[in-house]
Backbone bond lengths (Angstrom), bond angles and torsions (degrees), N, CA, C in turn:
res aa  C-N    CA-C-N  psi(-1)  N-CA   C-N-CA  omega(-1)  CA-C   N-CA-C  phi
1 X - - - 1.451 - - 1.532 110.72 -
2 X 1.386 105.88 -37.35 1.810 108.32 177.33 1.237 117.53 -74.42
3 X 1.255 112.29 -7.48 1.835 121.45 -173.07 1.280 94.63 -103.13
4 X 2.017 136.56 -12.89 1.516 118.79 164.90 1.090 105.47 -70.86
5 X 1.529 105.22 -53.97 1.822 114.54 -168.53 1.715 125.03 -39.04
6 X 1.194 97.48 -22.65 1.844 130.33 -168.21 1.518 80.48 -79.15
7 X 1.252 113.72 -72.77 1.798 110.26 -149.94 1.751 107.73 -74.02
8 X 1.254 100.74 -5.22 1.305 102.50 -168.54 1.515 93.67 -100.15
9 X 1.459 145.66 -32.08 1.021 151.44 170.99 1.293 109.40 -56.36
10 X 1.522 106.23 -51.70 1.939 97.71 -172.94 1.911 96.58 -80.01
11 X 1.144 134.08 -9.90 1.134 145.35 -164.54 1.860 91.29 -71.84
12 X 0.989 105.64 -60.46 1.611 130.33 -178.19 1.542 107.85 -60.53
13 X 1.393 120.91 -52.61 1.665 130.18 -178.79 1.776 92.55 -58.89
14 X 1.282 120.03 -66.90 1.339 111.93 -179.29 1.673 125.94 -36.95
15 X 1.451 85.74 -65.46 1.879 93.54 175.02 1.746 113.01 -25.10
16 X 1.896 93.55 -62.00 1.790 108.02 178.46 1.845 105.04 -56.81
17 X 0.949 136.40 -53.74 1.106 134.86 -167.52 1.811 106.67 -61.95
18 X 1.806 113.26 -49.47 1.283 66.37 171.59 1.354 118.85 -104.08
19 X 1.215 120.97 8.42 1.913 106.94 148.93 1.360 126.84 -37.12
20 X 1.510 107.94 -26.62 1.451 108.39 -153.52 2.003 89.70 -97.42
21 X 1.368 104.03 -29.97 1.416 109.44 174.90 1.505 104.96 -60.98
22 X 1.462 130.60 -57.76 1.387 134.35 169.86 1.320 115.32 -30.98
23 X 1.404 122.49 -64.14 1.883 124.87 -172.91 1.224 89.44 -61.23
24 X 1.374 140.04 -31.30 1.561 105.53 -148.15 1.798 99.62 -101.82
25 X 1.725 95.81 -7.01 1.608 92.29 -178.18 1.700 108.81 -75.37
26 X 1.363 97.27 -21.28 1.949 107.82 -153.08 1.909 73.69 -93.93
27 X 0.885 125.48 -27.43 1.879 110.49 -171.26 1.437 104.71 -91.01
28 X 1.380 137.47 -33.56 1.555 134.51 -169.01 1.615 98.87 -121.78
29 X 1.407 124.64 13.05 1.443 119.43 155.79 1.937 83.07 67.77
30 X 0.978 147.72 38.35 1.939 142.61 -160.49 0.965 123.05 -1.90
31 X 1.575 109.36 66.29 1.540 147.36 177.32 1.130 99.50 -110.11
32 X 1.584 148.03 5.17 1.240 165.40 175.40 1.353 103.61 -103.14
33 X 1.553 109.96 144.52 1.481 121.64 138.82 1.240 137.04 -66.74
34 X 1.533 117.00 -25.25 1.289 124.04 170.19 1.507 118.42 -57.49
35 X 1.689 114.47 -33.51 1.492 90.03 157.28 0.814 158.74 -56.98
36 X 1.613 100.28 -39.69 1.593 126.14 179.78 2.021 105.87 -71.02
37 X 1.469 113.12 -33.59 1.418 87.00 157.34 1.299 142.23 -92.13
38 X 1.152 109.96 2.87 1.521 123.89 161.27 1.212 106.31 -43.72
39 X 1.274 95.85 -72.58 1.697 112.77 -163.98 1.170 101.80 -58.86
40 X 1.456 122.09 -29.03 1.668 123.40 -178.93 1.579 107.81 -58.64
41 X 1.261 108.10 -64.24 1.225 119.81 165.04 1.650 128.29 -15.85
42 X 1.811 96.77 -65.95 1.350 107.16 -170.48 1.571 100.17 -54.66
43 X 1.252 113.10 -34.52 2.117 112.66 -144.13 1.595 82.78 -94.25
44 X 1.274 132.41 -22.92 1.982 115.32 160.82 1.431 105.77 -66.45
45 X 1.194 130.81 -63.46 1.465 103.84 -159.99 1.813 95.99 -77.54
46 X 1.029 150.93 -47.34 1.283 136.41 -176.78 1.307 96.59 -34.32
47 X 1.457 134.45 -56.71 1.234 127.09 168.41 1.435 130.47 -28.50
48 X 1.392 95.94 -59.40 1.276 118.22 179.92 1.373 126.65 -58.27
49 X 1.557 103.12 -25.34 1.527 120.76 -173.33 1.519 100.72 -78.43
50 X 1.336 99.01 -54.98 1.378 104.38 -168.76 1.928 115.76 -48.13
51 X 1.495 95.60 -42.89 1.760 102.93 179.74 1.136 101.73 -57.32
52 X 1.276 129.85 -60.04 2.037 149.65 -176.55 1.639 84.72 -14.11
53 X 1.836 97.09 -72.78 1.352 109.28 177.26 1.498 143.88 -1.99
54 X 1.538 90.12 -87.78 1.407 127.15 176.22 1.916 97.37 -49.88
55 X 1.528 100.57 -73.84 1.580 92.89 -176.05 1.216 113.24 -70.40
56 X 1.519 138.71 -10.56 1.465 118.97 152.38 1.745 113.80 -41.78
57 X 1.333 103.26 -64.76 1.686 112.54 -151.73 1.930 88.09 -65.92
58 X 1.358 118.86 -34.43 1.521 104.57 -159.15 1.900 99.88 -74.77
59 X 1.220 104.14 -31.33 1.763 113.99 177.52 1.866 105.88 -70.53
60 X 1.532 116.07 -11.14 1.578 108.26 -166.86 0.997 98.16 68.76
61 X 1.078 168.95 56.23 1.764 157.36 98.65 1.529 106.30 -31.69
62 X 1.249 88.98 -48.81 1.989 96.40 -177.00 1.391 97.42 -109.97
63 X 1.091 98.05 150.66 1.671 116.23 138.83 1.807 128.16 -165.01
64 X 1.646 95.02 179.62 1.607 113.88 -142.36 1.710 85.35 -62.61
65 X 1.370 97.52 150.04 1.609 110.84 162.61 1.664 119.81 -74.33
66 X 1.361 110.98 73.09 1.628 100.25 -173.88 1.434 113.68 -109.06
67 X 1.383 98.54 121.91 1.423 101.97 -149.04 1.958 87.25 -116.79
């Protein structure tokens, strides 16, 4: 249950990050740095999510929906 809450948390940080990349593109035209680390931001934990992933399913934390 603590290993959904996890993916659903960075699931959520992303969403905000790149929202937060969006306002700042539509407010400084992305003549800012704040975009470019937004977006920096977003593509580590997507990263990050994805590994979470991988070593969830290879540890059995997760598994496949086989129905």
């Amino acid at each position: 249950m603590i290993f959904k809450l996890v993916v659903v948390a960075i699931l959520v940080f992303i969403v905000a990050s790149l929202g937060l990349a969006m306002f700042s593109l539509i407010r400084e035209g992305g003549q800012s740095e704040r975009t470019l680390k937004a977006l920096t931001v977003r593509i580590a934990l997507s990263v990050a999510l994805f590994v979470l992933l991988l070593v969830g399913y290879a540890t059995g934390l997760i598994t496949p929906n086989t129905l």
